[in-house]
C-alpha angles and dihedrals in degrees: 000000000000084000086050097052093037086051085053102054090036083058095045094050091045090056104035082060084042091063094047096037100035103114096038094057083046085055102043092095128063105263127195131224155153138241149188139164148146115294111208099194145181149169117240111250128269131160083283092047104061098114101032115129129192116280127217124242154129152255128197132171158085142323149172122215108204122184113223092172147332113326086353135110144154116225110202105190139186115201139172100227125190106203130165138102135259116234134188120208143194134187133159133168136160128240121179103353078304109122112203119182108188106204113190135169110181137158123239096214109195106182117205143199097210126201112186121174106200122198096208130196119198107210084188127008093269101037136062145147137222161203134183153130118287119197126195139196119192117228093170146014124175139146119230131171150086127320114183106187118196120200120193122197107168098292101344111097120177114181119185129175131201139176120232141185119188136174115253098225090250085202077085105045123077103236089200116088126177124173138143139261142214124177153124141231136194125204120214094183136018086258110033134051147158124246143194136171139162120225121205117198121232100173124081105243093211119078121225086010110200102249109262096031116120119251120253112211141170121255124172146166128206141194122191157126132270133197126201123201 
């Protein structure tokens, strides 16, 4: 009798830590997952910049969420990250009596393998926050857009318009990116949550910049799900 009702309370107080405790014992080990979400991302401005807007993207990838202490856990990624900016330009000048206006509205697309390492704290078992480094290698840069180009010659007008997708000499682009991140993220379920999390850039994006000359550098934020196994 005495076993039984030592086994019982041994048992009630087992599942009554368990409820309280539940998610951190089911964290206490690393656990693996993937992501992917939508990047909304832009450059910040320059003289060159002005009319630069945010451009869409993703991100998709893997993590490993790996406890240190209570409440505590470091988060390594790699991610495939698609950052850039999307600019709108306008130039016009007459030679010869000829007017010509250039429109164009193209994308500056910088692809990314992205490493973050984020230091998380859970408030509560399903949500945290979080900071960290994030550190980038460029696998790819291009343009690509419209150009609609308007040529006036007293009353005479021509407009034609063509795509285009060309190459960004990487030899002038710094393929090294580090900036920092803050975010959050909520778990329905054991398994599934929701993240998101803002990047500012630190590094210049241009390579040998002339002195006195501002700075261009990546900043994104990103929405998107995650899934633990």
């Amino acid at each position: 009798m005495k076993k039984l009702i030592l086994g019982i309370a041994v048992l009630s107080t087992s599942l009554a830590f368990a409820q309280t405790t539940t998610p951190k014992s089911s964290s206490s080990d690393v656990r693996f997952g993937i992501k992917a979400g939508m990047n909304v991302s832009s450059l910040s401005k320059d003289a060159g910049l002005e009319d630069q807007k945010s451009k869409i993207g993703f991100n998709a990838g893997v993590f490993a969420t790996i406890p240190v202490a209570e409440s505590f856990s470091i988060q390594p990624e790699v991610l495939y990250n698609q950052l850039g900016a999307k600019v709108d330009s306008k130039n016009e000048y007459t030679l010869a009596g000829i007017t010509t206006k250039n429109v164009e509205s193209y994308s500056t697309k910088f692809d990314y393998i992205s490493v973050p390492v984020m230091f998380q704290y859970n408030f509560v078992p399903n949500f945290y926050v979080e900071a960290g480094p994030e550190f980038g290698f460029m696998i790819s840069a291009k343009n690509k857009g419209d150009r609609t180009t308007t040529v006036t010659n007293g009353t005479n007008v021509s407009t034609s318009t063509a795509s285009y997708t060309e190459n960004i000499n990487k030899d002038n682009l710094s393929t090294f990116n580090f900036g920092i991140g803050l975010g959050a993220g909520y778990y329905f379920t054991d398994n599934l949550g929701i993240t998101a999390r803002y990047t500012a850039g630190v590094t210049d994006v241009a390579k040998n910049r002339p002195n006195g000359s501002d700075a261009i550098r990546n900043n994104n934020f990103q929405v998107g799900l995650a899934y633990k196994f």
